[in-house]
N, C-alpha and C positions, 0 to 999 in steps of 0.2 A: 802299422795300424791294425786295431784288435779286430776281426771280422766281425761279432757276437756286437762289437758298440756300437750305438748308433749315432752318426754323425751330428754338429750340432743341426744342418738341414732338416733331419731325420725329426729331431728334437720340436722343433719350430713346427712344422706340420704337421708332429701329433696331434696336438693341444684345438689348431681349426677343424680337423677330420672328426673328431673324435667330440667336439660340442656339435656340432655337425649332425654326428648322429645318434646323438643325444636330443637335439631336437627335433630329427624329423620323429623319433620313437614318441615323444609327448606330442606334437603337432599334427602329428599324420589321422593318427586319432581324432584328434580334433577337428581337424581337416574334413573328414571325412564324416562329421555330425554336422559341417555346417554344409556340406555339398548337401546333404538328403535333406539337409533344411529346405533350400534353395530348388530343389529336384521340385519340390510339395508346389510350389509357384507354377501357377501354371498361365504361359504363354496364349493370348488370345487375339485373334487375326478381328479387326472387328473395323477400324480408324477407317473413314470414307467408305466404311463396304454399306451398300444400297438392303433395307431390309426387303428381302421376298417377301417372308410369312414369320409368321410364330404359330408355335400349335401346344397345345395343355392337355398332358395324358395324365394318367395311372391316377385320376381322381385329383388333379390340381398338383399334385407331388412331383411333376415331373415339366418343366419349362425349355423350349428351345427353340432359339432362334436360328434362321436360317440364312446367310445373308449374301451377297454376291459384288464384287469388287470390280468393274469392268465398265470400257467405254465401247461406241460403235468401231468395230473394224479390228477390236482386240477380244483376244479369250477373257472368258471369263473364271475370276478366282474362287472358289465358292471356300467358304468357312459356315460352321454350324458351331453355336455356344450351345449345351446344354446342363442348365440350371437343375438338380438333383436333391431328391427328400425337401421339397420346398415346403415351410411354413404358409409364407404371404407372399402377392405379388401384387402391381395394380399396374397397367398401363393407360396410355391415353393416345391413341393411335388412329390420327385424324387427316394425314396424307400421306401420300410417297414419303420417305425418309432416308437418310445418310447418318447412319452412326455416329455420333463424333466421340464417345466415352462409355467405359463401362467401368466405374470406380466402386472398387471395394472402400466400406464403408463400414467406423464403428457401429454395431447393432446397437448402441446406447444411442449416438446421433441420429440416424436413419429412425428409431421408435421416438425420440423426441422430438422431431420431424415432422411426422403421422400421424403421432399423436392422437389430434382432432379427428381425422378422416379413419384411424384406426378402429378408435371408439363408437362412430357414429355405423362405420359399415359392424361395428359387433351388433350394435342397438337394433338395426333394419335388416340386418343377413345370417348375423353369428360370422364368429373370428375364433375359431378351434385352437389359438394358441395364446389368445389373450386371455391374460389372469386377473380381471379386473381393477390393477392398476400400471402405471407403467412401469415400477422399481420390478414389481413380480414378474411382470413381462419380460424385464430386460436381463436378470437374472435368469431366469428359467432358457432365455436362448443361451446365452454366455457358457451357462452350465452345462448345455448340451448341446455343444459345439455349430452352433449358429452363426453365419457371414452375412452381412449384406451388401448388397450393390445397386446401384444408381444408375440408370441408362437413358443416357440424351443423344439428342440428334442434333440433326442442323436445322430440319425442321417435319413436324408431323408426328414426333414420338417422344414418351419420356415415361418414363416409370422407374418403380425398384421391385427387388425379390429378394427375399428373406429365404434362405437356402442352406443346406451343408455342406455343398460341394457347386462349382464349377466347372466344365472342361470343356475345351475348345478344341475343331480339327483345321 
């Protein structure tokens, strides 16, 4: 037998090794655009946690809840959301509360929503980021990378906030 030939074994698991690594070379890549995708999601502790407080800094621009996850005789878990470069927000926070959801939300749904109450607080307050109709509204966030979210409870709390970013501890 010729040492230099390769058997037909040899033959046979060229062809898997070698598509092999042939695609991790194209996938790895790709791989690795859809992990940093995925990184950008951000994880938020929030389900049954008891709201403490909220508090509104740097002139409205800055939203964060406070919240705390715990029964008598156990520690308690604390988590903090803070809402960043906020547009709009509005809550309605009328007892003790239990989070039940914080859904991210098309900014087109969430302003077709609003709407009403959008228009009326620009009419009695001013709304810095309404363009006096809703298509220009919903455009201008879209275009500068605008998110919204939905926040309900089990009972005592619910709003939304129109924001850039999210993140939760």
């Amino acid at each position: 037998m010729n040492a230099n030939k390769p058997s037909k074994r040899d033959n046979n698991t060229w062809a898997p090794v070698t598509s092999f690594r042939i695609l991790a070379h194209v996938l790895l890549p790709l791989l690795g655009v859809l992990c940093a995708k995925e990184a950008k999601q951000v994880m938020l502790r929030f389900h049954d946690y008891h709201l403490q407080k909220y508090e509104v800094t740097d002139h409205g621009k800055t939203v964060k809840l406070y919240l705390g996850f715990g029964y008598p005789g156990k520690e308690i878990d604390f988590s903090e959301i803070t809402f960043t470069e906020v547009a709009i927000y509005h809550f309605v926070h009328t007892a003790y509360s239990i989070i039940t959801d914080i859904e991210s939300v098309p900014i087109s749904s969430l302003l077709e929503e609003q709407k009403d109450n959008i228009q009326n607080w620009n009419r009695y307050y001013g709304v810095d980021m309404w363009k006096d109709d809703l298509e220009t509204t919903v455009n201008y966030f879209e275009s500068n990378n605008y998110s919204g979210w939905y926040i309900e409870s089990a009972i005592g709390f619910s709003g939304f906030v129109v924001a850039k970013s999210v993140n939760g501890t």
